[in-house]
C-alpha positions as CSV (number, residue, x, y, z in Angstrom):
1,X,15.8,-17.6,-12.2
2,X,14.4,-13.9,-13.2
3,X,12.4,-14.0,-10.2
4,X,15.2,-14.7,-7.8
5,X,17.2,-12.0,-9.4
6,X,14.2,-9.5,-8.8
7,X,14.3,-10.5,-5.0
8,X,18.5,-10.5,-4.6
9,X,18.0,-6.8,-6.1
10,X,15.1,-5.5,-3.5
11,X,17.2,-7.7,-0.6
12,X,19.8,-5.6,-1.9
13,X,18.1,-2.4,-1.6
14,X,17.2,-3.5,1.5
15,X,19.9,-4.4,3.2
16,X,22.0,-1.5,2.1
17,X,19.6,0.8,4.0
18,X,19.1,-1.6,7.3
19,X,23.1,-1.6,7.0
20,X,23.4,2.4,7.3
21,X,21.7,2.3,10.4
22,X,23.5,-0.3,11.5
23,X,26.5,1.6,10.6
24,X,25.3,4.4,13.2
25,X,25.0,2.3,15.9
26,X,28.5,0.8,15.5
27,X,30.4,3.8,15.4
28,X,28.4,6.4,16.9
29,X,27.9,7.0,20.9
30,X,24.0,8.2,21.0
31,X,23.0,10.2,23.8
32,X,19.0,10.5,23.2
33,X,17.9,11.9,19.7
34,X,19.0,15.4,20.2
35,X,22.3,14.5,20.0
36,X,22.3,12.7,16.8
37,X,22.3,16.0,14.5
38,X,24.3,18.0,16.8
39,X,27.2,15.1,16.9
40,X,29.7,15.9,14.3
41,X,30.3,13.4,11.4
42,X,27.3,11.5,13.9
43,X,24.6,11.2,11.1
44,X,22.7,8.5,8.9
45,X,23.9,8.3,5.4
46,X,20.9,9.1,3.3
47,X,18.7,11.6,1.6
48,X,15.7,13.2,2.8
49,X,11.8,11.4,3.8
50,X,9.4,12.2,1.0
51,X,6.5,12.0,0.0
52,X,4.6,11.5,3.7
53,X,1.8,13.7,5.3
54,X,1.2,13.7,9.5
55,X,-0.3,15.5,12.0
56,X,-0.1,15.3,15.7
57,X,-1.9,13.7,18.2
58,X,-1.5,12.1,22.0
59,X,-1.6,9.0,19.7
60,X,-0.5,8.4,16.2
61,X,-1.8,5.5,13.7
62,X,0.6,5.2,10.9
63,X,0.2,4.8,7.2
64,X,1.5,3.4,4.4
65,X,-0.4,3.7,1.0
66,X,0.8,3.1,-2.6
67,X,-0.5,6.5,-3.5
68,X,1.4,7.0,-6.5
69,X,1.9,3.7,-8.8
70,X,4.5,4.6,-11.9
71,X,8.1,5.0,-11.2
72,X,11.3,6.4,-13.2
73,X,13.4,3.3,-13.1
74,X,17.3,3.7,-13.0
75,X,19.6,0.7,-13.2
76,X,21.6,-0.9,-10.2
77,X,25.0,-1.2,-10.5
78,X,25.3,-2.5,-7.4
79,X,28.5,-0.3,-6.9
80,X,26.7,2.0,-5.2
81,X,23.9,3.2,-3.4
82,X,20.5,3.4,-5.9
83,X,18.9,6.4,-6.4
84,X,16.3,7.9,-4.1
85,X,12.7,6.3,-6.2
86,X,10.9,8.8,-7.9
87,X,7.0,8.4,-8.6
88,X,5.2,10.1,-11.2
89,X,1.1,8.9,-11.8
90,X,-1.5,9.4,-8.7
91,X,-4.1,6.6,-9.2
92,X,-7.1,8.8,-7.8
93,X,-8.8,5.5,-5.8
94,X,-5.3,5.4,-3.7
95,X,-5.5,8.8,-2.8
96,X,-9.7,7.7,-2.2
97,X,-8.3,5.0,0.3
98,X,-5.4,7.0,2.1
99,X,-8.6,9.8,3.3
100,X,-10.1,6.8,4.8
101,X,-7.5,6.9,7.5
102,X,-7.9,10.6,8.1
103,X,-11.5,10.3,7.6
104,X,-11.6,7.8,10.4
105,X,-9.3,9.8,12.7
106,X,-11.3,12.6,12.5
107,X,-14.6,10.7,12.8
108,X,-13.2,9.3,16.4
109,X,-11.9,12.1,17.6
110,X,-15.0,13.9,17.1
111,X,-16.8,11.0,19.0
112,X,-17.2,11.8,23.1
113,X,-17.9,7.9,23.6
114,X,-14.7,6.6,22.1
115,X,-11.0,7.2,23.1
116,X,-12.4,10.5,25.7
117,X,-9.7,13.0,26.1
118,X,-7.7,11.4,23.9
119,X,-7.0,12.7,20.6
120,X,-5.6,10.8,17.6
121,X,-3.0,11.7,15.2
122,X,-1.2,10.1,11.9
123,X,1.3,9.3,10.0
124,X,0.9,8.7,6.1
125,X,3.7,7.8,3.9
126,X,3.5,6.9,0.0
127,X,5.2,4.0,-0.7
128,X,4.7,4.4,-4.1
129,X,4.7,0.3,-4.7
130,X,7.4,-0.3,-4.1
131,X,9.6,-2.7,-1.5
132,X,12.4,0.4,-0.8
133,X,10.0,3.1,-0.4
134,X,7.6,0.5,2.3
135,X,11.2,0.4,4.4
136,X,12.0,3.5,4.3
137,X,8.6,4.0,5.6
138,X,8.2,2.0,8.1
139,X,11.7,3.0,9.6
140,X,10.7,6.2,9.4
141,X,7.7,5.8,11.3
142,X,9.2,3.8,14.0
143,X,11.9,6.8,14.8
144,X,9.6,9.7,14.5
145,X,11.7,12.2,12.7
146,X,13.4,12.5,9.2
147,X,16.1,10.8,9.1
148,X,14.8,7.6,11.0
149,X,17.1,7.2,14.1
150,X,17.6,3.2,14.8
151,X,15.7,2.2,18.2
152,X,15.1,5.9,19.2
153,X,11.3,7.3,19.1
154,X,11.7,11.3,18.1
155,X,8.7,12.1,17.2
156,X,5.7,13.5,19.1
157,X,3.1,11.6,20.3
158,X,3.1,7.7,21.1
159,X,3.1,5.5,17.3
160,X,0.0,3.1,18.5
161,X,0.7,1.1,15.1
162,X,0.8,0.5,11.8
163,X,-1.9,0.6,8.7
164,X,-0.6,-0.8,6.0
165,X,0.7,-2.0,3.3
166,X,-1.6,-2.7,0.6
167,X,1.1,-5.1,-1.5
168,X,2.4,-7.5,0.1
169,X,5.6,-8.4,-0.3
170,X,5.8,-4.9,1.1
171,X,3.6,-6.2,4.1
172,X,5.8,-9.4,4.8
173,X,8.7,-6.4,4.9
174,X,7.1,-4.5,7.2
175,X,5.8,-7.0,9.2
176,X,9.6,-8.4,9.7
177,X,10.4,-5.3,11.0
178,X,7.6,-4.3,13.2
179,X,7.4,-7.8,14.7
180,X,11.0,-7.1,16.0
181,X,9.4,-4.1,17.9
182,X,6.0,-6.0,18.3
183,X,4.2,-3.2,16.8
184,X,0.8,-4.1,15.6
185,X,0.7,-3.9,11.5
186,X,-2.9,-3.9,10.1
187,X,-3.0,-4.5,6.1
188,X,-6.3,-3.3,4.2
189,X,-4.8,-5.1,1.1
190,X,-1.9,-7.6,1.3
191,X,-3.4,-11.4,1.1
192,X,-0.2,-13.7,0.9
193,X,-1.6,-16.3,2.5
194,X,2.2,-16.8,3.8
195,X,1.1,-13.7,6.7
196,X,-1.6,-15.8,8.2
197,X,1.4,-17.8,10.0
198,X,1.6,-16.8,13.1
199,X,4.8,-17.6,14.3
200,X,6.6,-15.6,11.2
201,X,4.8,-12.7,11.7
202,X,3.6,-12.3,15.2
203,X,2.3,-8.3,15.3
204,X,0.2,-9.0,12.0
205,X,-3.2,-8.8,11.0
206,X,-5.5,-7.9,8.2
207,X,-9.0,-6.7,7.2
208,X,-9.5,-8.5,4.2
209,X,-9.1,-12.6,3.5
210,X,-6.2,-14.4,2.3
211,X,-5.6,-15.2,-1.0
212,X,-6.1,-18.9,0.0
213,X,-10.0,-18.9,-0.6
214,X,-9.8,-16.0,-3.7
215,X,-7.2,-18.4,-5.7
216,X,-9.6,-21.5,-5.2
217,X,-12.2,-19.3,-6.7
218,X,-10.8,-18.2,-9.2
219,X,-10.2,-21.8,-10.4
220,X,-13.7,-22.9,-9.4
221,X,-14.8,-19.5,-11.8
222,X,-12.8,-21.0,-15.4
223,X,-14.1,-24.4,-14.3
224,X,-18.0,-23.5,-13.9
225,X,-17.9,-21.9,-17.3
226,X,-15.8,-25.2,-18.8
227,X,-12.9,-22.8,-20.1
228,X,-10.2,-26.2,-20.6
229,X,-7.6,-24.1,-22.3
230,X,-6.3,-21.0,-20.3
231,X,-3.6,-18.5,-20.1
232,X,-1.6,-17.6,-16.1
233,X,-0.3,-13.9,-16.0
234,X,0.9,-12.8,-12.5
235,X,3.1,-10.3,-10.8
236,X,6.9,-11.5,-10.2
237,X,6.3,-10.6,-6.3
238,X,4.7,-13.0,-3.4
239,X,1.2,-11.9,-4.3
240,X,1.1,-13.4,-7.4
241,X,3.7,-16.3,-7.3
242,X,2.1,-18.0,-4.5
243,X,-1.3,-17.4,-6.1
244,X,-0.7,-18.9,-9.4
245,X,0.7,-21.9,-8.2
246,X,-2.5,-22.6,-6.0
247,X,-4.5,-21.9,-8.8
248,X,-2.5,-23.7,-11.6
249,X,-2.7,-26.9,-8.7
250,X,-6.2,-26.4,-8.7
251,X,-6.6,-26.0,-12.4
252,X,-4.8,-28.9,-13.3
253,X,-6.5,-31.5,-10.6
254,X,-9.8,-30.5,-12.2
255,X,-8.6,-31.6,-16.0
256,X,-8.0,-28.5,-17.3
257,X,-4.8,-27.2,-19.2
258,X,-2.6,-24.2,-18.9
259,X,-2.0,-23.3,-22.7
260,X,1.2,-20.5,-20.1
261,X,2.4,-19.1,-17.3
262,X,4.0,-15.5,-17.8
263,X,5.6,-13.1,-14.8
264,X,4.9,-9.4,-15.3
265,X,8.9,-8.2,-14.2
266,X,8.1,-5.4,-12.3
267,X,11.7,-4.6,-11.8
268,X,12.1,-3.8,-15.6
269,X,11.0,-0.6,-17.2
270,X,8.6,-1.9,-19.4
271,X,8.0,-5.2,-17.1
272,X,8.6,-7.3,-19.8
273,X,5.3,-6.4,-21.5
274,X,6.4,-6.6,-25.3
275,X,7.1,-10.5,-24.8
276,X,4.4,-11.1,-22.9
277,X,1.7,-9.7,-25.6
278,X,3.6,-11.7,-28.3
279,X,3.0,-14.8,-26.2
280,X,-1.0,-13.5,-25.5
281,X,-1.2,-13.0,-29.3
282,X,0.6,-16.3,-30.6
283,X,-1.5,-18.6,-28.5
284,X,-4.9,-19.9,-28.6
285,X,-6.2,-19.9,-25.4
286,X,-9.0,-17.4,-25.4
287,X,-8.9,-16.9,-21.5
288,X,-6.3,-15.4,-19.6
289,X,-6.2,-15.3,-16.2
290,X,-4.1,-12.2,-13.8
291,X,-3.2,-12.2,-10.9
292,X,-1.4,-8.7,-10.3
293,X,-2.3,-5.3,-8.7
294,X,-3.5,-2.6,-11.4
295,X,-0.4,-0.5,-11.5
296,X,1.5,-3.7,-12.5
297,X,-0.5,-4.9,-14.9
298,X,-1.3,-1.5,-16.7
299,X,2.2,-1.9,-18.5
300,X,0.7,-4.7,-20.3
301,X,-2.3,-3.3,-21.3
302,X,-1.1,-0.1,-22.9
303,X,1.3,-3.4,-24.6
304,X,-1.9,-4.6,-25.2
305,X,-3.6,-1.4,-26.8
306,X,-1.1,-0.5,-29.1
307,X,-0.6,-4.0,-30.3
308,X,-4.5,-3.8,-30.8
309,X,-5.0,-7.4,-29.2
310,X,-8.9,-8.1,-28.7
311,X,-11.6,-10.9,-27.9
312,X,-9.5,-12.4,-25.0
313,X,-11.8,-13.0,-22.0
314,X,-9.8,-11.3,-18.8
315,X,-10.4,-12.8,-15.6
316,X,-9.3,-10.3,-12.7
317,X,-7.9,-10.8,-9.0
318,X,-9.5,-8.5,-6.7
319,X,-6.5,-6.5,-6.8
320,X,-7.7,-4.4,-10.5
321,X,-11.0,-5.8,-10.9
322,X,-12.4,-2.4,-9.9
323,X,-9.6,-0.1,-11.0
324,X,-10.5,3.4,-11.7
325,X,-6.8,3.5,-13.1
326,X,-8.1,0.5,-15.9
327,X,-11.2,1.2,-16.5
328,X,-9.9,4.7,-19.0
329,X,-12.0,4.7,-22.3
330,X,-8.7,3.6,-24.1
331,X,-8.5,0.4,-22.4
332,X,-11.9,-0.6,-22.5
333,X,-11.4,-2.0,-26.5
334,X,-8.9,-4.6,-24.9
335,X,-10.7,-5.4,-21.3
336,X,-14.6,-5.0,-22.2
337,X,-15.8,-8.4,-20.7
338,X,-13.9,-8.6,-17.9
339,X,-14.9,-11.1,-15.1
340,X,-13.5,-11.3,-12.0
341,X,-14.0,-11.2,-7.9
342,X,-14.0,-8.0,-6.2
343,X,-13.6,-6.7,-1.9
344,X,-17.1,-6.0,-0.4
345,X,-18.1,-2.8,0.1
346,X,-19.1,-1.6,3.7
347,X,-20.7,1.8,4.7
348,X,-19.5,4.8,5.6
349,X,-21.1,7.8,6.4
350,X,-20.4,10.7,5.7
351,X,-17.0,9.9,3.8
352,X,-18.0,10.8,-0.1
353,X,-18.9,14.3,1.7
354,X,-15.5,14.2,3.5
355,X,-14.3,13.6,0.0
356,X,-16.5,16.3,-1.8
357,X,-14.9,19.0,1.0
358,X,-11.4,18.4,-0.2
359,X,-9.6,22.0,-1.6
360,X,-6.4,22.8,-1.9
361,X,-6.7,26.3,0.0
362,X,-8.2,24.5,3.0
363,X,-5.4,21.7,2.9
364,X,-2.5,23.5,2.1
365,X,-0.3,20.4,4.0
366,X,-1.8,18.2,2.0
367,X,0.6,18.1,-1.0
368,X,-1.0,14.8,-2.2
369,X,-4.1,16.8,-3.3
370,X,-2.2,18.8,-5.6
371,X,-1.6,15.6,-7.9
372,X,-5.2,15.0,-7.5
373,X,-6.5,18.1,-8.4
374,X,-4.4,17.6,-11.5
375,X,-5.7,14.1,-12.2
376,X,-8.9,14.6,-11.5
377,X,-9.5,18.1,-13.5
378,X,-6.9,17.2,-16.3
379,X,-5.2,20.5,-15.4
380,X,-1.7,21.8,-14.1
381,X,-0.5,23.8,-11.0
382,X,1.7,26.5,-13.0
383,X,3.2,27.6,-9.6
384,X,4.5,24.2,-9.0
385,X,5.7,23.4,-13.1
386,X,9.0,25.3,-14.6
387,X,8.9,27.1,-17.6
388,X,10.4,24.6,-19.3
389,X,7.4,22.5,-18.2
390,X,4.9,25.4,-19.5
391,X,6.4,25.7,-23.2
392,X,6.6,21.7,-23.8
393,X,2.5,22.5,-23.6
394,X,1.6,25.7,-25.1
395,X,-2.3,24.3,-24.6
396,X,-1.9,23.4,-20.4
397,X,-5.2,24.3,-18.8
398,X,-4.9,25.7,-15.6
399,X,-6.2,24.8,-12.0
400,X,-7.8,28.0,-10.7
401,X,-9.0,26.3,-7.1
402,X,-12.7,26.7,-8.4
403,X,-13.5,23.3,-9.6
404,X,-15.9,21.2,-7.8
405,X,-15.2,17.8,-6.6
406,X,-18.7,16.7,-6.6
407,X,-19.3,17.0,-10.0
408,X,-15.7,14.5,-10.7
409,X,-16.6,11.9,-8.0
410,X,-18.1,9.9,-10.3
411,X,-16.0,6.7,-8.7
412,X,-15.8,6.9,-5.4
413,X,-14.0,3.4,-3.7
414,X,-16.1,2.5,-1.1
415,X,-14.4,-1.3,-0.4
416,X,-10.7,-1.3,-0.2
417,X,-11.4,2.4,1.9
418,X,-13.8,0.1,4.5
419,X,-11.0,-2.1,4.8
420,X,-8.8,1.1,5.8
421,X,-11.6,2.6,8.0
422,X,-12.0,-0.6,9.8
423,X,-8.3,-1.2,10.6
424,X,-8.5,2.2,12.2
425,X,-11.0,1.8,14.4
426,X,-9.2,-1.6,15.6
427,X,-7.4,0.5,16.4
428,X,-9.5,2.8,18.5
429,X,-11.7,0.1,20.0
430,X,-8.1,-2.1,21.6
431,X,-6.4,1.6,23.1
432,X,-10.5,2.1,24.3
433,X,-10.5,-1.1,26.2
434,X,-7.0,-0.7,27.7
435,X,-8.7,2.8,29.2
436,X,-11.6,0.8,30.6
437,X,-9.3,-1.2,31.9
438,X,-9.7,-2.1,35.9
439,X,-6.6,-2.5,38.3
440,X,-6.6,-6.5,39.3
441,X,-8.6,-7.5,36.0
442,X,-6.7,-5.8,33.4
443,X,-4.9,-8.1,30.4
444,X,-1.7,-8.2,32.0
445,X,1.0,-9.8,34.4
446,X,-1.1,-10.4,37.6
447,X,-4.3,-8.6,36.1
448,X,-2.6,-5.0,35.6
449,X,-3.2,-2.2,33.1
450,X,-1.5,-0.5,30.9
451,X,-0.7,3.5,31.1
452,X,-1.6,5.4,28.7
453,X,0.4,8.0,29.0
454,X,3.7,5.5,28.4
455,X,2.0,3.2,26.6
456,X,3.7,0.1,25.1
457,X,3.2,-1.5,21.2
458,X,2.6,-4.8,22.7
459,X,0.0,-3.8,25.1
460,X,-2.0,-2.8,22.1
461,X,-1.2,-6.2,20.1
462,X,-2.2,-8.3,22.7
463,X,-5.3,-6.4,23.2
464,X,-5.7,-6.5,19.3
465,X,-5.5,-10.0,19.3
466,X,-8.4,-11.1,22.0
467,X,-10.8,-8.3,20.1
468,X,-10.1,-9.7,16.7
469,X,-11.5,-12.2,14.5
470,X,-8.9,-11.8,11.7
């Protein structure tokens, strides 16, 4: 019952804002995009797009990254509309994985052989985690320009498609709304194995497997090491619902016993993490199993960590078994042991340079970098804190723009950022092939090709779809 609560609240969230621009379309006459400021009373109700970094190209691959994972939670009244969501942590290996993207723009556009004459831009937007911000996004994206205008492209350059999201529940979102458009959606991340059906989400594909074969390992994991007695924790979203009940089939079949089953309530503040440690604590079962994304689960373990709960065996999900954001020295008393399945890596030349070249003076657009900096060098911006900030911390050490990157890339995420790289250049390799393409033998009705210059979303899907394996 908790759970379908959590999903009438984002389907609120959701359909207020799909409403809005409804809402503009019903009672406003649009004459092309220009008019839609200049109208009088003609607008979409709403604050303003943050949190989103672009630049411009003849063709733009969009992004959507869970950049920052902590938000300020206010409650719904459902009376009116919810606060804009505001994001506070930046997990460095996000950050790590959105660079991919521009990494791999810049890498293709630098490369004569691919995409000639044709230079790529993007569109990144932090989602922050959550289902609202993924919308927002994705809308956004679609129209080109802040506010999003419903069915009207804004923007400069033509939107080839979609990276993203890494959750997914916020990938089934997006993939609901791009199919209607038929925009190709590539995740890095999401592995629900509800997006492998075809028919519900048509313009979708990933770069990493379902959860289908994970889940089934997982089980065959507890059982090889004849662990009969074990603990379920998983997120209150798709990714871990479907997940534990394929495992807890699987579990069961083979003769083992679940000692419990616990949701981590993302919707709450705390995510219900005091009653789930009292139920870790108070049972017996020595293994515990998660199935959530890192930022989820963190709640728990700082529950876990001041509750000083130890000697449980953790078995991870691919989603935080390589967390930089878990693996701080105060959470190793609680997780040291911890087993678990993790992406492949793939290699990428070049890219822990890319990342070692990062400053703030040569990427002043690049506000993300700021929180970075900050994380990384445990050090504050004093331009960008106010005074009352300052006094709270008399002690604040200072970014002064001289710190060196190479010497704090000690963890540089070189699997979830393949996955990014390669959706990009899925990208690249379908719009390269609809160049090559020959009048009389091209993909389309009666052997035609697309134009480049007016190029269409689905030309690229379909294209997408004979060059992929996924």
């Amino acid at each position: 019952m908790i759970v379908t609560l959590r999903h009438m609240q984002c389907l609120y969230e959701i359909t207020s804002l799909l409403l809005c621009e409804v809402w503009l379309l019903s009672t406003c006459a649009v004459q092309g995009c220009e008019g839609v400021t200049s109208t009088v009373g003609c607008q979409i109700p709403g604050g303003n797009i943050s949190g989103y970094l672009g630049q411009f190209g003849d063709l733009v691959i969009g992004g959507t990254f869970a950049i920052h994972v902590k938000r300020i939670y206010s409650e719904t009244h459902f009376t009116s509309k919810p606060e804009d969501l505001k994001c506070q942590i930046l997990e460095a290996r996000s950050y790590q994985i959105m660079q991919a993207l521009i990494f791999a723009v810049e890498e293709i556009n630098k490369n004569p052989d691919l995409l000639p004459n044709i230079t790529l831009g993007f569109q990144i937007y932090d989602a922050c985690n959550a289902v609202r911000r993924a919308a927002e996004g994705t809308l956004w994206m679609l129209s080109g320009r802040e506010p999003s205008v419903p069915n009207y492209h804004c923007g400069e350059g033509t939107l080839a498609g979609i990276v993203g999201d890494s959750g997914s529940t916020c990938s089934i979102l997006m993939a609901q709304i791009l199919g209607l458009y038929r925009y190709p959606q590539i995740s890095y991340f999401a592995t629900s194995p509800l997006l492998s059906n075809r028919n519900l989400f048509p313009s979708f594909f990933r770069t990493i497997p379902s959860d289908m074969f994970q889940t089934r390992g997982l089980a065959e994991l507890i059982l090889y090491f004849g662990w009969t007695w074990v603990g379920l924790l998983a997120s209150d979203n798709d990714y871990g619902q479907i997940g534990i009940q394929i495992i807890t089939q699987e579990i069961v079949q083979a003769g083992a016993c679940v000692a419990f089953i616990e949701n981590i309530m993302t919707g709450q503040p705390n995510s219900g993490a005091p009653h789930i440690v009292n139920v870790i604590k108070d049972s017996s079962a020595k293994v515990v199993l998660v199935l959530s994304s890192n930022a989820d689960f963190m709640p728990v373990v700082e529950e876990l960590v001041r509750e000083n709960i130890t000697g449980k065996i953790w078995i991870s999900s691919e989603s935080w078994s390589t967390s930089i954001l878990l693996n701080k020295q105060h959470f190793q008393p609680v997780l040291m042991g911890t087993i678990g399945f993790a992406i492949h890596w793939g290699q990428m030349d070049g890219f822990v340079e890319h990342l070692n070249s990062l400053q703030p003076s040569r990427f002043p657009n690049d506000h993300f970098l700021l929180d970075f900096w900050e994380e990384t060098f445990s050090c504050k911006w004093i331009d960008f804190h106010t005074e009352t900030d300052i006094m709270l911390n008399q002690t604040i050490n200072e970014c002064n723009r001289n710190e060196k990157l190479e010497s704090a890339m000690a963890n540089v995420d070189l699997r979830v950022t393949f996955n990014v790289y390669t959706a990009v250049y899925a990208f690249a390799w379908a719009i390269h092939n609809l160049l090559q393409c020959k009048p009389g033998k091209g993909p389309f009705l009666n052997g035609t090709c697309a134009n480049i210059s007016s190029l269409r979303p689905w030309q690229v899907k379909k294209l997408y779809i004979y060059i992929s394996d996924f």
